[in-house]
C-alpha atoms as one frame of an Amber mdcrd trajectory, in Angstrom:
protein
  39.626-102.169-156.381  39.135-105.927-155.627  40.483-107.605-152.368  40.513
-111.327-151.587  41.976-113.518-148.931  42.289-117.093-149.925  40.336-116.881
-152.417  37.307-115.382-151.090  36.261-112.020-151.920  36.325-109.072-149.314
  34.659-105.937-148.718  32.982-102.958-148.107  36.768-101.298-149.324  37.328
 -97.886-148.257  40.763 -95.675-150.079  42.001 -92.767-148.242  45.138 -90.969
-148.804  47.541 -92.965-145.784  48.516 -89.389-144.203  44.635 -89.248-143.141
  44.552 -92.390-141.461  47.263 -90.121-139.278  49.928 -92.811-138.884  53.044
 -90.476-139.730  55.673 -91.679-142.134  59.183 -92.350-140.492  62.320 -91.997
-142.894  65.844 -93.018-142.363  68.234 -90.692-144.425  71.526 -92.583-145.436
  74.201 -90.366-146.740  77.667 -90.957-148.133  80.447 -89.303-146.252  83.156
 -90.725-148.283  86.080 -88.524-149.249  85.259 -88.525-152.794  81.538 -87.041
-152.118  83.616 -83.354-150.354  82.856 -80.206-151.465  80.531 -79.328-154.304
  79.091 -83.031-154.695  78.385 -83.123-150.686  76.951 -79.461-150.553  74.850
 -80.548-153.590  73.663 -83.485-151.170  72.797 -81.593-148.346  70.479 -78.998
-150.152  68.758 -81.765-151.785  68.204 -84.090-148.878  67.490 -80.455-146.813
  64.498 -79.892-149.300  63.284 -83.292-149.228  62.787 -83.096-144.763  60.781
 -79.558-145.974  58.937 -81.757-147.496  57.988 -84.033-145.152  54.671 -83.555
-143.025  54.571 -82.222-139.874  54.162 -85.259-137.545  56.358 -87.458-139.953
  59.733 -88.762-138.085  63.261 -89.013-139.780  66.362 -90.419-138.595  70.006
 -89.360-140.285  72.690 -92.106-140.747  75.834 -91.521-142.706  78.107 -94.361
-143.718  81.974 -94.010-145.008  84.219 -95.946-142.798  81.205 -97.805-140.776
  78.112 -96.636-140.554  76.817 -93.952-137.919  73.562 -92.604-136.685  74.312
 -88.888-136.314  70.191 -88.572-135.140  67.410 -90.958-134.574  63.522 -90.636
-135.445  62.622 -87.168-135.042  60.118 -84.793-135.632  62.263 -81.846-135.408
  62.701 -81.255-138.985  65.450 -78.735-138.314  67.690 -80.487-136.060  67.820
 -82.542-138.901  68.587 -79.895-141.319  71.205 -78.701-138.918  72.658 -82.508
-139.038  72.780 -82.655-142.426  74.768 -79.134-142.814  77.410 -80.122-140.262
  78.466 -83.173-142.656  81.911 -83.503-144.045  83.518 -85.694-146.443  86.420
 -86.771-144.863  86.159 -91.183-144.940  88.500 -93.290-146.718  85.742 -96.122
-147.893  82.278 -96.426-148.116  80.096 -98.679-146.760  77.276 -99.184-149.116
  76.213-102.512-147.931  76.563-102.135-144.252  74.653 -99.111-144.638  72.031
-100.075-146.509  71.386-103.815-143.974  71.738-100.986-140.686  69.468 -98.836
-141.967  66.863-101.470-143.367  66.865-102.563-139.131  66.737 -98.996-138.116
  63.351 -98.546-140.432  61.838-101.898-139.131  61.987-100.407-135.521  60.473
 -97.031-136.392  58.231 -95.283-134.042  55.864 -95.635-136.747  54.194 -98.435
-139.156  54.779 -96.368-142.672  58.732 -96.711-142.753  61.444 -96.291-145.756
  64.907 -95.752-146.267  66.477 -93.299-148.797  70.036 -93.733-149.302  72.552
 -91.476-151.193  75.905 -92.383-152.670  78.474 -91.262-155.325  80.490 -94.717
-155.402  80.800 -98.824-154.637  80.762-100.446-151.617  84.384-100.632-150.114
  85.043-102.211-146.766  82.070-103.734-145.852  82.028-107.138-144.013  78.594
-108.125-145.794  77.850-108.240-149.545  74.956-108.006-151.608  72.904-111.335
-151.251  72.970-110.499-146.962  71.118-107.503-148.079  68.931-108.519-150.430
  67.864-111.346-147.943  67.399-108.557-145.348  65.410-106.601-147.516  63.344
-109.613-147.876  63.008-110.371-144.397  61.437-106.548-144.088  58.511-104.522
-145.716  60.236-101.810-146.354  60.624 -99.765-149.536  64.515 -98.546-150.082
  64.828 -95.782-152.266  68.455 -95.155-153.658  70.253 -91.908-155.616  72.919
 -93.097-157.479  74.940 -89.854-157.701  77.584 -89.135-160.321  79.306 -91.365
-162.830  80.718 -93.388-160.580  78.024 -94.931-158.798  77.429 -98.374-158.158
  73.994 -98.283-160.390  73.255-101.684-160.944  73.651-102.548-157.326  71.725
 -99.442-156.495  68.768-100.594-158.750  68.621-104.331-157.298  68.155-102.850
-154.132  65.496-100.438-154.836  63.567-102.993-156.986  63.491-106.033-154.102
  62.186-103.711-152.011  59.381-102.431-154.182  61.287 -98.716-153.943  63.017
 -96.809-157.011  66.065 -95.968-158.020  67.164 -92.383-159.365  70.384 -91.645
-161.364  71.753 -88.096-160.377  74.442 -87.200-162.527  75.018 -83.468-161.373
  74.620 -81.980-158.516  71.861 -80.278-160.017  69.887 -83.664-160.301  69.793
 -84.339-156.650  66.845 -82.152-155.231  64.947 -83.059-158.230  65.244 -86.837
-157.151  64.901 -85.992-153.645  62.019 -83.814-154.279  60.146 -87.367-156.672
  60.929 -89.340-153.517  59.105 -87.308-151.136  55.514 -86.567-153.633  55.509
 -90.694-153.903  55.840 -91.139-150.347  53.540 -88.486-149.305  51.200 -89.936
-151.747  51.164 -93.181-150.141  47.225 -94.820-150.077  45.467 -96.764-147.332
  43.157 -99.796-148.552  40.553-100.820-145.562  38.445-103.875-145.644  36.816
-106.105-142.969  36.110-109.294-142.772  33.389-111.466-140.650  35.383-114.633
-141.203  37.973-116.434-138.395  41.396-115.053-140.048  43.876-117.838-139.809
  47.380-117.393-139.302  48.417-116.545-142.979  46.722-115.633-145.590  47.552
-115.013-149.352  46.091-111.228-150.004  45.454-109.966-153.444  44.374-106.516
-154.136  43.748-105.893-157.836  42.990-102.547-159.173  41.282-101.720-162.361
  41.491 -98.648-164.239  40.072 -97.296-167.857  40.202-100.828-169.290  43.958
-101.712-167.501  44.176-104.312-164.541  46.944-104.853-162.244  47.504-106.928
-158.980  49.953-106.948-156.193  49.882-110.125-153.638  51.274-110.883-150.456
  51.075-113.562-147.300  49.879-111.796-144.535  49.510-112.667-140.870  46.469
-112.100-139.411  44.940-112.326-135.694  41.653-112.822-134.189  40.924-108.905
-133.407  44.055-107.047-134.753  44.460-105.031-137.853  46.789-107.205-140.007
  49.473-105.421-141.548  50.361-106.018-145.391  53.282-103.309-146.663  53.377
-104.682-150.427  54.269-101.588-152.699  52.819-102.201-156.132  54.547-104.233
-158.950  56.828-102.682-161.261  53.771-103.216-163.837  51.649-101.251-162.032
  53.712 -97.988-161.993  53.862 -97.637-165.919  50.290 -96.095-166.299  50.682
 -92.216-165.964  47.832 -91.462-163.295  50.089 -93.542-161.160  53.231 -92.124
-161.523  54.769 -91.497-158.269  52.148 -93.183-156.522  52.781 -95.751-153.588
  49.985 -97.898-152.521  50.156 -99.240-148.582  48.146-102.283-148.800  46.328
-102.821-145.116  43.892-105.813-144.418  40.939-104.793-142.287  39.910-105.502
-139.050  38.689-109.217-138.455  35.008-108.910-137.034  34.627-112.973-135.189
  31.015-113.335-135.325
């Protein structure tokens, strides 16, 4: 790995899995409630989503929201993994429209609030938006506005897959496609080994950080280079925080495959 700032070259870097720097990882769950998604498709969703909160570690947080007609937090950041099992299994399908877009802007805000500094959002649906008083430029620009990846499971025909897969790429996230129920814990199950296989880049610094900074971290590998850049704002004394998830280029080698990269710039040291 290579780091620079401006321009100018940083280091000693250290890599560490991010679950050892012991910052857990807080998830907001978004599932469809619509009244198309009832029985088998819903129970389908619940088992997956179930699996994937196994799967998280043990001091990671999630929140549950579902969205149909408006959007609803049915728990917030927890780390009782079972109360949100128990969420999840008392879902029905009963809403006229769905959503999508309201959803996906709420729980965007929810994640930027988390109890924790390793947030994402993982949303679930079998259809379009209907009914929502936003479209998709609003959240595109508030995806933007955050550093947060958004994951989305297009489930079923039906889905809305090319607005699912805008989503997901702005925000440096992925998109699955589900098309049986049968699909969904193997998505759920690819969503939570890349974010539990998140990486923590450390570097310091002995020069004044100003208030931005352009940060490039390029990595080679066997012959392959890739980068991923991003302004940053640093302060005299503070870690500065940089959340950029790695290019679409970068994920195509194999070794990387289902691995996220959390980019953090070190600690300035003011001489």
């Amino acid at each position: 790995f290579q780091v620079t700032v401006d321009g100018q070259g940083m280091g000693p870097l250290t890599l560490a899995p991010a679950q050892d720097s012991q910052v857990p990882l807080s998830v907001v769950l978004a599932m469809d409630v619509s009244g198309s998604m009832r029985g088998a498709k819903l129970e389908g969703a619940i088992n997956g989503a179930s699996a994937f909160v196994d799967r998280l570690g043990k001091s990671d947080l999630c929140a549950l929201v579902v969205f149909g007609t408006g959007v609803r937090q049915i728990v917030d950041f927890t780390g009782d993994h079972e109360r949100i099992k128990r969420a999840l299994a008392g879902l029905k399908a009963t809403e006229r429209e769905t959503h999508l877009y309201q959803a996906a802007f709420d729980a965007l805000d929810h994640a930027s609030n988390a109890p924790s500094s390793r947030s994402a959002v993982v949303i679930l649906t079998d259809g379009k938006d209907e009914g929502s008083q936003i479209g998709t430029e609003e959240v595109l620009a508030k995806i933007t506005s955050r550093e947060v990846p958004v994951y989305t499971l297009g489930y079923g025909k039906d889905a809305d897959t090319k607005t699912l897969k805008r989503f997901a790429a702005a925000s440096h996230g992925q998109f699955y496609s589900a098309p049986e129920g049968s699909d969904i814990s193997g998505a759920y199950r690819e969503i939570a080994v890349e974010l539990q296989n998140d990486y923590q880049l450390t570097w310091n610094t002995t020069a004044r950080p100003v208030h931005t900074a352009l940060v490039t971290i390029t990595m080679h590998y066997m012959g392959e280079t890739a980068s991923a850049s991003q302004t940053a704002d640093l302060a005299a004394g503070k870690p500065a925080k940089g959340s950029e998830q790695p290019k679409a280029s970068v994920r195509w080698w194999p070794w990387l495959l289902g691995l996220g990269i959390v980019l953090i710039a070190g600690v300035a040291e003011i001489g």
